[in-house]
ZASETOR-919640 format. One line per field, with one value per residue (C-alpha): x, y, z; residue number from 1. Coordinates in nm, 3 decimals, m for minus. Each point is the difference from the previous one (the first is absolute). Layout:
# residues N
X = (X, ...)
Y = (Y, ...)
Z = (Z, ...)
nukol = (NUM, ...)
This chain:
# residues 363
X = (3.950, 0.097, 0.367, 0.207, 0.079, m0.120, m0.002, m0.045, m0.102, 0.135, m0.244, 0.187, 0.339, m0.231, m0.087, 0.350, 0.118, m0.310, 0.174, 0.330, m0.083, m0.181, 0.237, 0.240, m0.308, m0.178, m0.121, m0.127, m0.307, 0.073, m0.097, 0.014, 0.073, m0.206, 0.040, 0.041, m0.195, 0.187, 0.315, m0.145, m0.049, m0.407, m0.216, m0.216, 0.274, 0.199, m0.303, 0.005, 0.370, m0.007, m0.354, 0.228, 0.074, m0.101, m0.110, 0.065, 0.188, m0.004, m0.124, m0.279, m0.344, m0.142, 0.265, m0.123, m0.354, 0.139, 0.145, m0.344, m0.122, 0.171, m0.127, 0.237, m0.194, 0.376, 0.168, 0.121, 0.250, m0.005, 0.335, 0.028, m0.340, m0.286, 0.061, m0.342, m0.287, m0.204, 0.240, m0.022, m0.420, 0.216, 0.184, m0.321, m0.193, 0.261, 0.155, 0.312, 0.285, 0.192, 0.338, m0.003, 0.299, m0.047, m0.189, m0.243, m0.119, m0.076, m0.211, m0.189, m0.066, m0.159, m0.235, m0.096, m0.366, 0.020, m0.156, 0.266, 0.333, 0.261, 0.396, 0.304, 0.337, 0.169, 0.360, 0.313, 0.285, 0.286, 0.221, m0.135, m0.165, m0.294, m0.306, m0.043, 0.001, 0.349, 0.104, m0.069, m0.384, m0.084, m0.129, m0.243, m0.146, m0.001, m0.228, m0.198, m0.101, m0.070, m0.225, m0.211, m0.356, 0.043, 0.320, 0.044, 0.338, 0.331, 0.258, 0.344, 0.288, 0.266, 0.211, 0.361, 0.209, 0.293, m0.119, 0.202, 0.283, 0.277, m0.134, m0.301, m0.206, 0.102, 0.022, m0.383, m0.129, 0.190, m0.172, m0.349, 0.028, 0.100, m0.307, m0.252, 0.157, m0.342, m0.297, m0.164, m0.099, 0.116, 0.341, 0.098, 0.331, 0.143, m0.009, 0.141, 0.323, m0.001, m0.214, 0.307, 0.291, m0.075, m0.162, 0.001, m0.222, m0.231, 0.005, m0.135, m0.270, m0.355, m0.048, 0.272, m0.069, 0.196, m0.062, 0.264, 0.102, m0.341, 0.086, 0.293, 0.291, 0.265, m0.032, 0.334, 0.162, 0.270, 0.125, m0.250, m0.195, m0.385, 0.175, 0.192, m0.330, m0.160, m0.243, m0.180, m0.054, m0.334, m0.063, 0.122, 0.064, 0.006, m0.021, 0.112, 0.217, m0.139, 0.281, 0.334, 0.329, 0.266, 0.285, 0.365, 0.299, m0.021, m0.396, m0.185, m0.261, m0.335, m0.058, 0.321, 0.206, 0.149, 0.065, 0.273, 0.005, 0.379, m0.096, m0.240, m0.314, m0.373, m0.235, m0.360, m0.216, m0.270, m0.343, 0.055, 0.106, m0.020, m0.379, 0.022, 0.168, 0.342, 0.235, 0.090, 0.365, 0.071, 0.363, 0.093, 0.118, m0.297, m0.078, m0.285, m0.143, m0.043, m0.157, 0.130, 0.354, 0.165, 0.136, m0.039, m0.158, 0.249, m0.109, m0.300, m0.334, m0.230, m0.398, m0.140, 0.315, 0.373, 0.267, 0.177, 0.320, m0.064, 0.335, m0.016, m0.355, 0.071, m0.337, m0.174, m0.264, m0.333, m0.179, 0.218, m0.098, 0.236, m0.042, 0.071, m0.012, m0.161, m0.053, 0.059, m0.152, 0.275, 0.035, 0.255, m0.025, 0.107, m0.058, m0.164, 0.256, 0.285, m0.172, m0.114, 0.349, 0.148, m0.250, 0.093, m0.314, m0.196, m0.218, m0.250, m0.023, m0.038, m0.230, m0.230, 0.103, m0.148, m0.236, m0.358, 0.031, 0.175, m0.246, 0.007, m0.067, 0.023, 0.168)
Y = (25.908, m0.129, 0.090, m0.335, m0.120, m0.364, m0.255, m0.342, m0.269, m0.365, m0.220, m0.274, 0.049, 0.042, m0.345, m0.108, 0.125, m0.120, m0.342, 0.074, 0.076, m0.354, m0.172, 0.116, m0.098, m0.279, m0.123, 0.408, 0.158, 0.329, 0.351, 0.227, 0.316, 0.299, 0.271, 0.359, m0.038, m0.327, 0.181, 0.251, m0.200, 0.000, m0.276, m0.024, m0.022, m0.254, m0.239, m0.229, m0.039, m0.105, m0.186, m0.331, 0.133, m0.183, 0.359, 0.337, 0.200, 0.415, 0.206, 0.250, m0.080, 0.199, m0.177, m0.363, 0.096, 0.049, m0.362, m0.143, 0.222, m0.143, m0.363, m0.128, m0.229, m0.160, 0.173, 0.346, 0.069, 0.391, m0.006, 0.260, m0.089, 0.221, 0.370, 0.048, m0.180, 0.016, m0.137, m0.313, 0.021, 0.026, m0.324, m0.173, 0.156, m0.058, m0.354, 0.156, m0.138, 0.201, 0.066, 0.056, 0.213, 0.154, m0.017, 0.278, m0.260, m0.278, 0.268, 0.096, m0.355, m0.018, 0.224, m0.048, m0.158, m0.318, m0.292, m0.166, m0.002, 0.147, m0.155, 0.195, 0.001, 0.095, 0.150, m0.006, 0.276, m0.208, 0.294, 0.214, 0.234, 0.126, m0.228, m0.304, m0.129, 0.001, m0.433, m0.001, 0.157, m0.261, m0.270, 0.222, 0.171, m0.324, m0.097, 0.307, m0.064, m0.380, 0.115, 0.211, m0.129, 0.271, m0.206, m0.265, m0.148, 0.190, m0.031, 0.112, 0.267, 0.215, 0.231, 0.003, 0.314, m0.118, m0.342, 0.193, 0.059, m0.125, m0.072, m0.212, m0.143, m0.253, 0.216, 0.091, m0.363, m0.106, 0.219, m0.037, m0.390, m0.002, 0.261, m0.199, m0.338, m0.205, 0.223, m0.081, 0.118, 0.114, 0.179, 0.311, 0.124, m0.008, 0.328, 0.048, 0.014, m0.314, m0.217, 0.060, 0.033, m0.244, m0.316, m0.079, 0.266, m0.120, m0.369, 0.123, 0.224, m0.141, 0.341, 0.219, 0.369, 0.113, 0.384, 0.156, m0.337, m0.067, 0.343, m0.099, 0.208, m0.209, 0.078, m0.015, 0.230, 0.003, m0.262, m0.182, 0.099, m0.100, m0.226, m0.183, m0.053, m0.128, 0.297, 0.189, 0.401, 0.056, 0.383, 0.183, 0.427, 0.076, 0.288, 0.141, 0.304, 0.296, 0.179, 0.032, 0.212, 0.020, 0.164, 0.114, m0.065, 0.221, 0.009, m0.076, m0.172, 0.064, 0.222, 0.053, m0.049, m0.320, m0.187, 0.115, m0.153, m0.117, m0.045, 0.109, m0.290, m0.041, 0.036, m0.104, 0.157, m0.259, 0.054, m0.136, 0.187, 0.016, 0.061, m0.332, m0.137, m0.017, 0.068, 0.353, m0.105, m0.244, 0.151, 0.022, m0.372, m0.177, m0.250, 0.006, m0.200, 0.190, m0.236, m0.245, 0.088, 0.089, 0.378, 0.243, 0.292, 0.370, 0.289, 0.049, m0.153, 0.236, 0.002, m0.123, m0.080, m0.156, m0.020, m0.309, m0.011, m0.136, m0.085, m0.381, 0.032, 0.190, m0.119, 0.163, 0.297, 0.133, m0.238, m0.270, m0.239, 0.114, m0.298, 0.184, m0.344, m0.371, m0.140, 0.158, m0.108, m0.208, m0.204, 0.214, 0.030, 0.296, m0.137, 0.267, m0.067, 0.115, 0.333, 0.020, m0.084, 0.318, 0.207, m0.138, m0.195, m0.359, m0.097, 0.048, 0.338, 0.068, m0.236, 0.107, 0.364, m0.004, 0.326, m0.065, 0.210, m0.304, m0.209, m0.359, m0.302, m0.372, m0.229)
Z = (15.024, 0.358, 0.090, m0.095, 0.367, 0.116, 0.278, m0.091, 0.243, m0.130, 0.072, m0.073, 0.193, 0.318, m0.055, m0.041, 0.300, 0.168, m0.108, 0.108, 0.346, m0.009, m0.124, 0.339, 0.232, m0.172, 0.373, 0.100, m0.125, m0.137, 0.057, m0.235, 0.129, m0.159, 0.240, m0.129, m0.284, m0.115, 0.027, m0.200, m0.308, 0.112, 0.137, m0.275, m0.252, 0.177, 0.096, m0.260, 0.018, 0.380, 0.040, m0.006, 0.375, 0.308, 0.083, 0.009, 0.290, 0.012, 0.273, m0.089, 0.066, m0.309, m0.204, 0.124, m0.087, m0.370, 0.004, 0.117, m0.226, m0.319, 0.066, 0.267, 0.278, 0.137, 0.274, 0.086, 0.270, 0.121, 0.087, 0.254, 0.138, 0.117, 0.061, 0.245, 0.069, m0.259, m0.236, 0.171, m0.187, m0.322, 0.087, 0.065, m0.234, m0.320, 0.176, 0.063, 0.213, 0.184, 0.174, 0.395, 0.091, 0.351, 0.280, m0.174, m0.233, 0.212, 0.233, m0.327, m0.054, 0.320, m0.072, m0.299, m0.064, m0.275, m0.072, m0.166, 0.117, m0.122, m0.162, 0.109, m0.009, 0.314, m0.066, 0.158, 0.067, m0.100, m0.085, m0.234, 0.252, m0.189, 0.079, 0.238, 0.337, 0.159, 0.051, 0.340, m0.037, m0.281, 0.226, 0.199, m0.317, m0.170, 0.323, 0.034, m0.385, 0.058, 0.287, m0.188, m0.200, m0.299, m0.094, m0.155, m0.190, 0.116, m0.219, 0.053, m0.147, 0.021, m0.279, m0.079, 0.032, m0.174, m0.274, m0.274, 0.165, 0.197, 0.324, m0.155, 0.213, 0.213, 0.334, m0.032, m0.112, 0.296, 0.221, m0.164, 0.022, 0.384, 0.079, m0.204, 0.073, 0.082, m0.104, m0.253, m0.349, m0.357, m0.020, m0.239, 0.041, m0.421, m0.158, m0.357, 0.075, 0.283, m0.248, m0.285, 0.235, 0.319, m0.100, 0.444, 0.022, m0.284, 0.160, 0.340, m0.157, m0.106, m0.200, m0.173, m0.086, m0.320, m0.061, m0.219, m0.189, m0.156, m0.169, m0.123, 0.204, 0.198, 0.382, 0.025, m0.286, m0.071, 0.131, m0.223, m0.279, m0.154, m0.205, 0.219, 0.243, m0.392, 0.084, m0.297, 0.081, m0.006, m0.090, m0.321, 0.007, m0.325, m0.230, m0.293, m0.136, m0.086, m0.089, m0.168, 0.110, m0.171, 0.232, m0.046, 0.207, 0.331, m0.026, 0.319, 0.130, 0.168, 0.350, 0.137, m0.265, 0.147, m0.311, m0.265, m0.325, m0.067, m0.350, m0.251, 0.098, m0.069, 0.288, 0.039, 0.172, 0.208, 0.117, 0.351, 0.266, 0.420, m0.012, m0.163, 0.278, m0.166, 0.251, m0.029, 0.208, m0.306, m0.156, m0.264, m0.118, 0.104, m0.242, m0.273, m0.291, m0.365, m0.230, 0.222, m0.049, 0.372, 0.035, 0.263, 0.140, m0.014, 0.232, 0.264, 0.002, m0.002, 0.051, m0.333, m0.193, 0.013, m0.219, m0.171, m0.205, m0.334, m0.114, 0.016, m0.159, m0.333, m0.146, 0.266, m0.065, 0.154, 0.077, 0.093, 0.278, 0.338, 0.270, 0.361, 0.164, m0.108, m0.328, m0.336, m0.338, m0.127, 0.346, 0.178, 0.368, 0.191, 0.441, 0.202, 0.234, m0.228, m0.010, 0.387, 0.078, m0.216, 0.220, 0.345, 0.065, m0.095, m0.267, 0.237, 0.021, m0.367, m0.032, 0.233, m0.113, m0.302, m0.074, m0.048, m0.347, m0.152, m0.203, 0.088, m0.202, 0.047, m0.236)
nukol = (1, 2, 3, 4, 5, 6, 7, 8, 9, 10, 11, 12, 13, 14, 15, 16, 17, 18, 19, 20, 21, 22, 23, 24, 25, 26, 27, 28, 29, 30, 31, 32, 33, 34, 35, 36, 37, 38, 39, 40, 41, 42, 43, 44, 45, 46, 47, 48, 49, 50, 51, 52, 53, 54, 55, 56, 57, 58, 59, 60, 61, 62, 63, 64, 65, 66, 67, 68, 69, 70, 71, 72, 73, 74, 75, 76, 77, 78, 79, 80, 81, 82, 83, 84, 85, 86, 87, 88, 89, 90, 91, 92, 93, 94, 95, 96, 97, 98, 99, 100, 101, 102, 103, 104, 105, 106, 107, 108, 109, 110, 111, 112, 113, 114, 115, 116, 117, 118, 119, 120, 121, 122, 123, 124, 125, 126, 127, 128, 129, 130, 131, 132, 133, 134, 135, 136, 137, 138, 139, 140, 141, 142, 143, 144, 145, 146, 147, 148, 149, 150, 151, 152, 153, 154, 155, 156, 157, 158, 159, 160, 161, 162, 163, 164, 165, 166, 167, 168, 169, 170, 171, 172, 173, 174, 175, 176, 177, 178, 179, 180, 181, 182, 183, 184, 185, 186, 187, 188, 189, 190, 191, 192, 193, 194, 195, 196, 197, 198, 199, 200, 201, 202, 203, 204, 205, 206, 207, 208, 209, 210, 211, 212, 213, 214, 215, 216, 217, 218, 219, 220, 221, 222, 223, 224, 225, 226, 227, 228, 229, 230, 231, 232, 233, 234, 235, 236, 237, 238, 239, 240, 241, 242, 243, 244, 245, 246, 247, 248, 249, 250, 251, 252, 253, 254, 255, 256, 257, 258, 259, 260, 261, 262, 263, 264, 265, 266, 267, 268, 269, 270, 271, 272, 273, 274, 275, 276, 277, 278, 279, 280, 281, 282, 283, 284, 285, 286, 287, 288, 289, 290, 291, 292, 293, 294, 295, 296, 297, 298, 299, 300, 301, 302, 303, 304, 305, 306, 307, 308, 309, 310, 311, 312, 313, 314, 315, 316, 317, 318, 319, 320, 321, 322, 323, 324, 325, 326, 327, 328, 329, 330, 331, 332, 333, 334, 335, 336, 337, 338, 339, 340, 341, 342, 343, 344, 345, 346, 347, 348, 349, 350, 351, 352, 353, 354, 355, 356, 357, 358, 359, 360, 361, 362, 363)
């Protein structure tokens, strides 16, 4: 039989949160952002859940092809644009739009051979210092794209460095507003955590991108949680126990020895481990499901396997249903976040670290 491990994609709670982030911009369209793989859930499992999108926004061409290649004729922003010149046949080819970051791009544009022109975004540095034309180049690569044939529509964006924190985003929306002040076209400038946190930045943008919270983890943990955003997580790790310790006061736990039982305690052992893409850093403490009952793991994740204390699960026994983070059978939820927190990262990562070993279904 297959070893009992399992990722399940709810199709459902994508479409919630697809209606969450519209009901913060009901006057925006709305990407929805699939890059990496759809955060790792997969772009053919999360398709159905997010076709209710304006359109779809993720970054690698062979990805985009898979999008057009599950049915989708609406738009597709690449949203670090084209990486060389021949890319720019993708764009045409597929009807892709694409973002125009530096001076590279527009020179690209300029030589590239089309018959029909071509929509792009043209971003703005307002702060985060990754991608974008610094405020004072906007104008003259906003005109050096107007004045070329193989484009048509330019649309306009920027990113926020800091929408989930405390310096929000005024600063930068001040900055992007004064450099774009009378050109023309669409604005983008929401991302998740703008759209739920900064409804100023939602009313000056005709498209909002929500990436992590149309998965279901709060952008801005933990000062908020899922819940409090009325998001639904999206992907269930689950697996079951395969077997049964019972240990005696002093007994340890695991490589290292770093767990000591203070008490005599029932363990179970798990078939999930790092090569599972279970944080390996995860302590002991970090919270689990057992037949939807919340307990904990005790000593070090290994590989394949990890340990959970049965104590407040008496009833538990091989082949009980562990829940490492998501939904369990009887309705429980266990946030991604609370886990990626306990390993000193975002749901994010562990999404998008899940192991291609892990059978996925959609439900």
């Amino acid at each position: 039989m297959p070893r009992p491990i399992q990722a399940t994609i709810h199709i459902q709670s994508l479409r919630h949160n697809l209606a969450q982030a519209r009901l913060r911009a009901p006057d925006a369209k709305v990407w929805a952002v699939v890059k990496a793989n759809a955060y790792g859930h997969g772009i053919e499992h999360v398709f159905d859940g997010l076709r209710g999108a304006d359109g779809f926004a993720l970054l690698d061409f062979a990805e985009a092809k898979r999008v057009r290649d599950l049915g989708w004729r609406g738009p597709i922003l690449m949203l670090e644009g084209a990486f060389e010149l021949r890319d720019l046949e993708l764009c045409s080819r597929l009807d892709l739009w694409h973002t125009v970051h530096s001076e590279a791009q527009i020179d690209m544009l300029a030589a590239h051979k089309t018959n029909v022109p071509q929509r792009v975004f043209l971003k703005m540095n307002s702060g985060m210092n990754r991608l974008g034309f610094a405020p004072s180049q906007m104008r003259a690569a906003w005109t050096r794209l107007n004045a070329l044939p193989q484009v048509d529509e330019i649309s306009l964006m920027t990113h926020f460095s800091d929408a989930d924190g405390p310096r929000g985003v005024a600063t930068q929306m001040a900055l992007f507003a004064q450099a774009t002040d009378d050109l023309p076209g669409e604005r983008s400038l929401a991302n998740s955590a703008a759209t739920l946190r900064h409804p100023d930045s939602v009313a000056a943008s005709d498209w909002v991108r929500p990436g992590i919270a149309i998965y279901g983890s709060a952008p801005d943990y933990p000062e908020h949680d899922a819940a409090h955003w009325g998001l639904q997580p999206t992907m269930t790790l689950a697996a079951k126990i395969i077997a049964v310790q019972a240990l005696s006061t002093g007994a340890t736990v695991g490589y290292g020895s770093n767990f000591v039982a203070d008490a005599p305690m029932r363990i179970g052992v798990v078939a999930c481990g790092y090569a599972d893409g279970y944080p390996r850093i995860c302590p002991s403490g970090t919270p689990v499901l057992v037949n939807g009952v919340r307990t904990r793991t005790v000593g070090r994740v290994s590989m394949d396997m990890l340990t959970v204390d049965l104590g407040p699960v008496p009833d538990a026994d091989v082949g009980s249903e562990v829940t490492l983070w998501g939904r369990a059978t009887n309705g429980a939820w266990l946030t991604i976040d609370e886990v990626a927190a306990l390993a000193g990262t975002v749901g994010y990562e562990l999404m998008c670290a899940l192991a291609a070993r892990v059978p996925v279904v959609v439900a």
